[in-house]
C-alpha positions in Angstrom: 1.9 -8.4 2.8 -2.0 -8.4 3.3 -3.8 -11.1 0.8 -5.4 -8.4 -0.4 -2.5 -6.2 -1.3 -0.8 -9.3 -3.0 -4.5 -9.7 -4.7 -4.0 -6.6 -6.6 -0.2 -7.4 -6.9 -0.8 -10.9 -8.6 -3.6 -8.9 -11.0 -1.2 -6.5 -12.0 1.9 -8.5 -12.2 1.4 -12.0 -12.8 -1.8 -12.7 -14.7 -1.4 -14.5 -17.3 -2.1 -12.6 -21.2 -4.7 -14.1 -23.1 -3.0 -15.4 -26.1 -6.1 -15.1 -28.3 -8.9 -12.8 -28.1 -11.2 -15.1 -30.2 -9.6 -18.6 -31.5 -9.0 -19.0 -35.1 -10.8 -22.5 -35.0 -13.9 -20.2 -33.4 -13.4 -18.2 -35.9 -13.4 -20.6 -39.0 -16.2 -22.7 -37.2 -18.8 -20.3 -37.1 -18.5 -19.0 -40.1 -18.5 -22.2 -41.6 -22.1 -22.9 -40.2 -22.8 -19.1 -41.1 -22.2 -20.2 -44.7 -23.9 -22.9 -45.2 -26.9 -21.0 -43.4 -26.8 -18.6 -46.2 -26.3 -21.4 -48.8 -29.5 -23.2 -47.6 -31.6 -19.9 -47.2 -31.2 -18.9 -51.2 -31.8 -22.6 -52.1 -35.0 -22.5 -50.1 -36.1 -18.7 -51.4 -35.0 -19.5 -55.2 -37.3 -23.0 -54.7 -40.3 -20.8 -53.5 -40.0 -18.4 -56.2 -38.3 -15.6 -55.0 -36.5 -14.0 -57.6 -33.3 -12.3 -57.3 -29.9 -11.0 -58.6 -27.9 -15.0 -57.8 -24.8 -14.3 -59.5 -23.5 -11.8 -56.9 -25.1 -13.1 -54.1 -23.3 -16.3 -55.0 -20.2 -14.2 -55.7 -20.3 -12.5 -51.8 -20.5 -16.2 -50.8 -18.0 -17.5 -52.4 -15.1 -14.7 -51.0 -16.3 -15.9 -47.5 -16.1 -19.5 -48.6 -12.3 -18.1 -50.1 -11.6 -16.3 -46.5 -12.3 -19.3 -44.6 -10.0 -21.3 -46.8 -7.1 -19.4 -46.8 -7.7 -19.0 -42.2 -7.6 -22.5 -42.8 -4.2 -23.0 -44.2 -2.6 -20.7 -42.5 -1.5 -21.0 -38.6 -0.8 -16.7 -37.6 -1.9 -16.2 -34.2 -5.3 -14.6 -34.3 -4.8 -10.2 -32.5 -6.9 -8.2 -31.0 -6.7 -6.6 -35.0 -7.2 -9.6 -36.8 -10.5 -10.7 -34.6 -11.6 -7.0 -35.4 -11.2 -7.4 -38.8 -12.8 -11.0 -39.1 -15.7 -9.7 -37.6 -16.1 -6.4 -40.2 -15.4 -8.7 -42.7 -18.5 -10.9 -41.7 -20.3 -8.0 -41.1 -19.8 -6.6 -44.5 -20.6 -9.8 -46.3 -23.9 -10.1 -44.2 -24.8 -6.5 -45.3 -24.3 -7.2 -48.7 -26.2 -10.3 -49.2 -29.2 -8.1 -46.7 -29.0 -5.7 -49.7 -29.0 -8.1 -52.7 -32.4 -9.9 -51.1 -35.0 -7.1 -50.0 -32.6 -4.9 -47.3 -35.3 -4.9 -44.7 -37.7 -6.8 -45.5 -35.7 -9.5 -45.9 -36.2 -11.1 -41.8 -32.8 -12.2 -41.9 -31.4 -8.6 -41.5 -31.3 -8.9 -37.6 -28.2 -11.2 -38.1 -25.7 -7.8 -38.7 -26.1 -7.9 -34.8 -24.1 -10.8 -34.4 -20.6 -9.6 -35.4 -21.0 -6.2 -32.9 -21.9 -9.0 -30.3 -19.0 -11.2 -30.6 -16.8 -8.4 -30.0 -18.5 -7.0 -27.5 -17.8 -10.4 -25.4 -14.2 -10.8 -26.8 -12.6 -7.1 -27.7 -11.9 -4.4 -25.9 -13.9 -1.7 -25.8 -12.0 0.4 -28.4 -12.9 -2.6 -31.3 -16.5 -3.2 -29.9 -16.7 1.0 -30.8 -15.3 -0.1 -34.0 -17.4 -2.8 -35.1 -20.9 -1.4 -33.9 -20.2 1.8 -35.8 -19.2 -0.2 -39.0 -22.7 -2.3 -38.3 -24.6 1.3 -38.2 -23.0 2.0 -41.6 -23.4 -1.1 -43.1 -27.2 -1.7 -42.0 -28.1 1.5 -43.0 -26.3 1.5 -46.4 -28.1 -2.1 -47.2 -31.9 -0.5 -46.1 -31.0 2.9 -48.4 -29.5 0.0 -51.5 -31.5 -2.4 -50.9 -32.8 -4.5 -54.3 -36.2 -5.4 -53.8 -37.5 -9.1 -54.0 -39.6 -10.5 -56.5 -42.4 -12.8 -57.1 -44.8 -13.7 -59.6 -47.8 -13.7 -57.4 -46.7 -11.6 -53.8 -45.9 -8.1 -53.4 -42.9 -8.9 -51.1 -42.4 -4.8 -50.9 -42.1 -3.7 -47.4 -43.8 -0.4 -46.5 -41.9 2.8 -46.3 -42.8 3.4 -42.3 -42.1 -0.6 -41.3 -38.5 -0.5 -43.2 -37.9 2.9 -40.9 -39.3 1.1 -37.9 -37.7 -2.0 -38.7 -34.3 0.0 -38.7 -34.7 1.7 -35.8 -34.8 -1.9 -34.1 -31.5 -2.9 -35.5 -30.1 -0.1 -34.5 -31.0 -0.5 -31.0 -30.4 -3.5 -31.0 -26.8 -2.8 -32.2 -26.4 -0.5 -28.7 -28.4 -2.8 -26.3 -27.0 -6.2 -27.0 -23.1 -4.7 -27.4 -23.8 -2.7 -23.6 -24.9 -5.8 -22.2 -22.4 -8.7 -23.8 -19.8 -6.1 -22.9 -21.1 -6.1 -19.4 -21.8 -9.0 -18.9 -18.2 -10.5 -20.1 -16.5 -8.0 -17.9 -18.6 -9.2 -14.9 -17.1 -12.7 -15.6 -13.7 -11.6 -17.0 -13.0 -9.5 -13.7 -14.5 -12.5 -11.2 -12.1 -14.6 -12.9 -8.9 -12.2 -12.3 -10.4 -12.3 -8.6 -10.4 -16.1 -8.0 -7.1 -16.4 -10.3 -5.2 -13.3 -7.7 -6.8 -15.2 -4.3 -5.5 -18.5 -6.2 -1.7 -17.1 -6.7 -2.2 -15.3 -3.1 -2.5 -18.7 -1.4 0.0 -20.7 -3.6 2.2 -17.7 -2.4 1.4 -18.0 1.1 1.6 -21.6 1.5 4.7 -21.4 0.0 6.2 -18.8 2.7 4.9 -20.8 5.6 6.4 -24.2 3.8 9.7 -22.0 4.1 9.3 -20.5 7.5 9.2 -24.8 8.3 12.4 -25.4 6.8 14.5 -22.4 8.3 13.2 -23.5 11.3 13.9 -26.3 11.4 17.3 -25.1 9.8 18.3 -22.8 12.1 17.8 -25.8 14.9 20.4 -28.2 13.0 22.7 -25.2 12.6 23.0 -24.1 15.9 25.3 -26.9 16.9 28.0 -26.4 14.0 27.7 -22.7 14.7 28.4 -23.1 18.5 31.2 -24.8 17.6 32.8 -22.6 15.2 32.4 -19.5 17.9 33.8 -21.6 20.6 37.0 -22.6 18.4 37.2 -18.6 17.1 37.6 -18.0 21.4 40.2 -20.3 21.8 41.9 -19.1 18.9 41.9 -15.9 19.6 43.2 -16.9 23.5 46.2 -18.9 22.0 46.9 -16.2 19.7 46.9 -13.2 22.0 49.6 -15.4 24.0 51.5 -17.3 21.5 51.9 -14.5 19.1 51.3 -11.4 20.5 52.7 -8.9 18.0 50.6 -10.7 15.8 47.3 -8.8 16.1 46.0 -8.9 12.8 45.5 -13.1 13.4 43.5 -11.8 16.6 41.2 -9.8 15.1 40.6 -12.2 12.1 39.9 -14.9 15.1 37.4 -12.0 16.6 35.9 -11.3 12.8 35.0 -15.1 12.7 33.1 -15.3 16.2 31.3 -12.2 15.3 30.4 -13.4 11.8 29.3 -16.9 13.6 26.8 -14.3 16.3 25.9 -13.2 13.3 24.9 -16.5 11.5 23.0 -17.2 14.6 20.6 -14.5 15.0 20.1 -14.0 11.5 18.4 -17.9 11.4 16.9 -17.0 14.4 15.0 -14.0 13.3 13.9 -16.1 10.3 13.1 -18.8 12.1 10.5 -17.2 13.5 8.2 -17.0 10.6 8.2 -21.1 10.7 7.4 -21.1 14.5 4.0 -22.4 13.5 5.0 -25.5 11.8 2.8 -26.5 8.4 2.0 -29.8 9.6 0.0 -28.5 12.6 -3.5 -28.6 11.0 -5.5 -28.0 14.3 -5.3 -25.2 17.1 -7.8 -23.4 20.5 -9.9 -21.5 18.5 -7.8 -18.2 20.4 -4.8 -19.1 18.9 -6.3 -19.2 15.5 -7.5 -15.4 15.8 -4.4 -14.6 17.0 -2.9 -15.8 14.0 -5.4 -13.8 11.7 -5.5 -10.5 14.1 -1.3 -10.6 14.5 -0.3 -8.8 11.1 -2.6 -5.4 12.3 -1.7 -6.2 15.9 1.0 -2.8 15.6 -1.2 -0.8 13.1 -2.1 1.9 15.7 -5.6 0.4 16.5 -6.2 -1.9 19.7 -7.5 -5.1 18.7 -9.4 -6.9 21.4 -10.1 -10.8 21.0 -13.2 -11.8 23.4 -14.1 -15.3 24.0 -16.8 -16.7 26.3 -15.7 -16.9 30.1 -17.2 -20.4 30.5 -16.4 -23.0 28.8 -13.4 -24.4 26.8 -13.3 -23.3 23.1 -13.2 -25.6 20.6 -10.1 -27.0 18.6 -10.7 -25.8 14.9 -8.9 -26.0 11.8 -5.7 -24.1 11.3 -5.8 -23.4 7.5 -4.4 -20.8 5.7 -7.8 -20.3 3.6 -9.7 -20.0 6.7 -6.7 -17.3 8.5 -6.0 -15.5 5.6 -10.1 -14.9 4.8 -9.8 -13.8 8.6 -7.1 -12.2 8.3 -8.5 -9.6 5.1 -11.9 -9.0 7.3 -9.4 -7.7 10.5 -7.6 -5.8 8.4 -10.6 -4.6 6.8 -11.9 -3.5 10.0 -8.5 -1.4 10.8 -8.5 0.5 8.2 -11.4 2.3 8.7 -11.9 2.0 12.6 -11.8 5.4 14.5 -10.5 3.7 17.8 -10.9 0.1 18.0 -11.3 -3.1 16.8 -13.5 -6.1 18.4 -13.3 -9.7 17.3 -15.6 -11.6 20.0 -16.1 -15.5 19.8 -18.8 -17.7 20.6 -20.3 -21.5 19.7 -22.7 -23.8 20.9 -22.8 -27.4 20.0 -23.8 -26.9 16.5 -22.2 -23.7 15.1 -19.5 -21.1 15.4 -19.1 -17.6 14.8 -17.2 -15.0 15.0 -17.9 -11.1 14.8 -15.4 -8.4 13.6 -16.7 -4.8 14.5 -15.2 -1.2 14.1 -16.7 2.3 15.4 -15.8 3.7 12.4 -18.8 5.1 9.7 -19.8 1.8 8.8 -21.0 0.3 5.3 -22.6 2.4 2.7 -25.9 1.1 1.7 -24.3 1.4 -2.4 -21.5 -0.6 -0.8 -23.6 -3.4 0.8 -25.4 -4.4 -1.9 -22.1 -5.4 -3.7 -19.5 -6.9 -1.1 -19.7 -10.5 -2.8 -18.9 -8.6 -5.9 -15.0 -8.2 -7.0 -15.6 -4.4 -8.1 -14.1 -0.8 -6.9 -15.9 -0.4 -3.8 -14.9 2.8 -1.0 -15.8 3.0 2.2 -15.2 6.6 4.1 -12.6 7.0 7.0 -11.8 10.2 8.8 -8.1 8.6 8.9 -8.0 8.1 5.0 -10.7 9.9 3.6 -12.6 8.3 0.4 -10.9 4.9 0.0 -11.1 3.1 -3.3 -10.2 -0.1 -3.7 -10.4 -2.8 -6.1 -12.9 -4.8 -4.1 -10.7 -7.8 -3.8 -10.0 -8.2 -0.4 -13.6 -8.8 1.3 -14.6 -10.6 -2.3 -11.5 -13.1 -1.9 -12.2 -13.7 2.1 -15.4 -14.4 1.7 -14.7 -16.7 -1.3 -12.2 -18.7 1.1 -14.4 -18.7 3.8 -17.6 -20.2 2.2 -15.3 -22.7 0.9 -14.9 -23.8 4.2 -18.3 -24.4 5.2 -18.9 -20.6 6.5 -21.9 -18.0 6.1 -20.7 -14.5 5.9 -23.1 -11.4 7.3 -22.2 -8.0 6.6 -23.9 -5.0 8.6 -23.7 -1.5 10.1 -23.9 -1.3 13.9 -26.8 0.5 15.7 -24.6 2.2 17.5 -21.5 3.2 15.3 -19.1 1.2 12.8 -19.7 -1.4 10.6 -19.7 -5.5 11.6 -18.9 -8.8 9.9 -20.1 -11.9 11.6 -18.6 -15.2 10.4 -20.9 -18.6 11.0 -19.8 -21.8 10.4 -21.5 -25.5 11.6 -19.2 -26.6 14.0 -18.8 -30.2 12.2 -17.2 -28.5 9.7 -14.6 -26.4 11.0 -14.0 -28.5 14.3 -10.9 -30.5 14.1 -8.7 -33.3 15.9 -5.8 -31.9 17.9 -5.0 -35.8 19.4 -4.5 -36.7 15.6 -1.0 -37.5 14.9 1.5 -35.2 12.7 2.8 -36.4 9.7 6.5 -35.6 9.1 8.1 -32.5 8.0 9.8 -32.3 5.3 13.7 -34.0 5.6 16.5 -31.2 5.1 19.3 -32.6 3.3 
């Protein structure tokens, strides 16, 4: 299975669920500080003289003051409903307090748009609907309500016109910051299923190379005992077809058991070769590394041509399955949407590496371009597969592997025809000892 295949497997499959949509300790936290915020505000206004109705303002405090308390001693894990109704809560205790002191005029108004924004970085987009229609409500029901402020010596009145214009800015501002928190928290929730899918894709693969080792090596200590078993099954079945010939039943079993032992044999050794590349081997000729990558889509139907330099000895590089598997995605990439062939040409100097994967087929869209580092629905167009939408993983996750190690990734479309991806590293960094010793396998017991 492709990295990118087992990408959108792992996303599907295996990511973990988020337990909380918004922590209760969040929760309590902030509004704790909104509280005393509002505590500290009608202290400071009653001080200057502004006059208005305390006793329910005081009242609205105190049943968020109440809320808090109860979240406080009790431990129910915080839903997606719960988190919504936390936040309609606050957002109807903020209207209410907007309405007992001025509606409008009063310049803490703007704070309705907090609640709509919380959800829009924490809730789905069902509940962000939810709560930015209960903020219209409420915000519009505190400006139409509203009891006015009073002082002995100001007019603290706001006109007609600049309590409209002033609720026209809410409102937009109700629609612009929840569009853009909601963007903006799936940009980094979906980059964070990317990295967590090309994490579990690579824990994966290691894992299956790890176990290609020990059949391996397996089927090596097993061929021995096997050998053995067929050869005594022979000799059975000679002294049985002599000693007992009307017994043919104890032939056949004798037959059954060499068989079954055949069997044995080229069932390890068709496993086996999965682990023909042992893990410990951390270097390899920079051919036998594209081989590696290229060998998966070798039998796809498209030719695959691997060019090197005619002079000159190519370098020993590192054989790590980051650096194959990020490889491996931009190949089969390249396959997919080739109309005939597929190119990977090498070349270095004494200072840098690269590699270049090119197709004939239509090439990069300019719309596409602009977001390959990007782990979003992309297509591409093949005459093969017609319009092909992906999740944008594959290219996002190789080229995520391949700048870890050192590389520079250039994506383009060809002059001619087809679409190319050159890969650059400094040769210091992917260059590698093949005279270093191994380290041991693993024993099997």
């Amino acid at each position: 299975m492709s990295l990118g295949s087992l990408s959108a497997v792992a996303l599907s499959a295996q990511l973990p669920p988020r337990a909380e949509p918004i922590r209760r300790r969040t929760l309590i936290l902030i509004r704790w500080v909104a509280l005393g915020g509002q505590i500290i505000a009608v202290s400071l206004a009653w001080l200057m003289g502004i006059r208005f109705d305390l006793a329910p303002v005081l009242v609205v405090i105190g049943i968020g003051a109440a809320l808090n308390l109860w979240m406080t001693a009790t431990t129910a894990r915080v839903t997606h409903r719960g988190a919504t109704g936390q936040l309609v809560f606050d957002l109807i205790q903020i209207s209410m307090l907007i309405g007992l002191t001025g509606g409008l005029s009063n310049p803490f108004a703007l704070l309705v748009l907090a609640p709509v924004t919380i959800a829009a970085t924490a809730l789905q987009d069902r509940e962000t609907v939810l709560v930015g229609a209960a903020t219209v409500v409420m915000i519009s029901l505190a400006a139409l309500l509203a009891m006015p402020l009073q002082h002995p010596r100001l007019d603290l009145s706001m006109p007609p016109v600049l309590q409209l214009a002033h609720l026209s800015a809410i409102l937009i501002g109700v629609v612009f910051f929840a569009a853009y928190a909601r963007r903006v928290a799936g940009e980094l929730a979906t980059t964070s299923d990317a990295l967590f899918a090309s994490q579990m894709a690579l824990a994966r693969e290691q894992k299956l190379q790890h176990l290609g080792g020990i059949i391996a090596a397996a089927a090596h200590e097993m061929g021995t005992p096997l050998a053995t078993i067929k050869l005594i099954a022979a000799e059975l079945n000679d002294e049985l077809s002599s000693a007992l010939p009307d017994r043919s039943d104890l032939a056949e079993d004798a037959a059954t058991l060499a068989q079954s032992a055949d069997r044995c044999r080229d069932i390890l050794r068709s496993m086996g070769r999965a682990g023909k590349d042992d893990l410990k081997i951390h270097a390899a000729p920079l051919p036998t590394v594209l081989e590696e990558a290229a060998q998966p889509h070798a039998d796809r139907g498209t030719p695959l041509r691997i060019t090197l330099p005619p002079d000159g000895v190519p370098p020993t590089v590192m054989r790590d399955p980051g650096i194959i598997h990020g490889l491996r995605n931009i190949i089969q990439n390249a396959v997919d949407f080739a109309e005939t062939k597929v190119e990977i040409e090498a070349s270095w100097t004494d200072a840098t590496l690269m590699i270049h994967v090119r197709d004939d087929g239509r090439g990069f869209s300019q719309a596409v371009l602009t977001r390959l580092s990007e782990p979003f629905p992309v297509s591409r167009r093949s005459d093969r597969r017609g319009s092909y939408e992906g999740m944008g993983l594959g290219l996002f996750i190789a080229r995520s592997l391949l700048e870890s190690s050192g590389a520079t990734l250039y994506f383009r479309n060809r002059s001619a025809q087809g679409a190319e991806v050159t890969v650059s590293w400094p040769l210091d960094r992917i260059a590698a000892d093949d005279r270093a010793a191994l380290r041991e396998n693993p024993p099997i017991s």
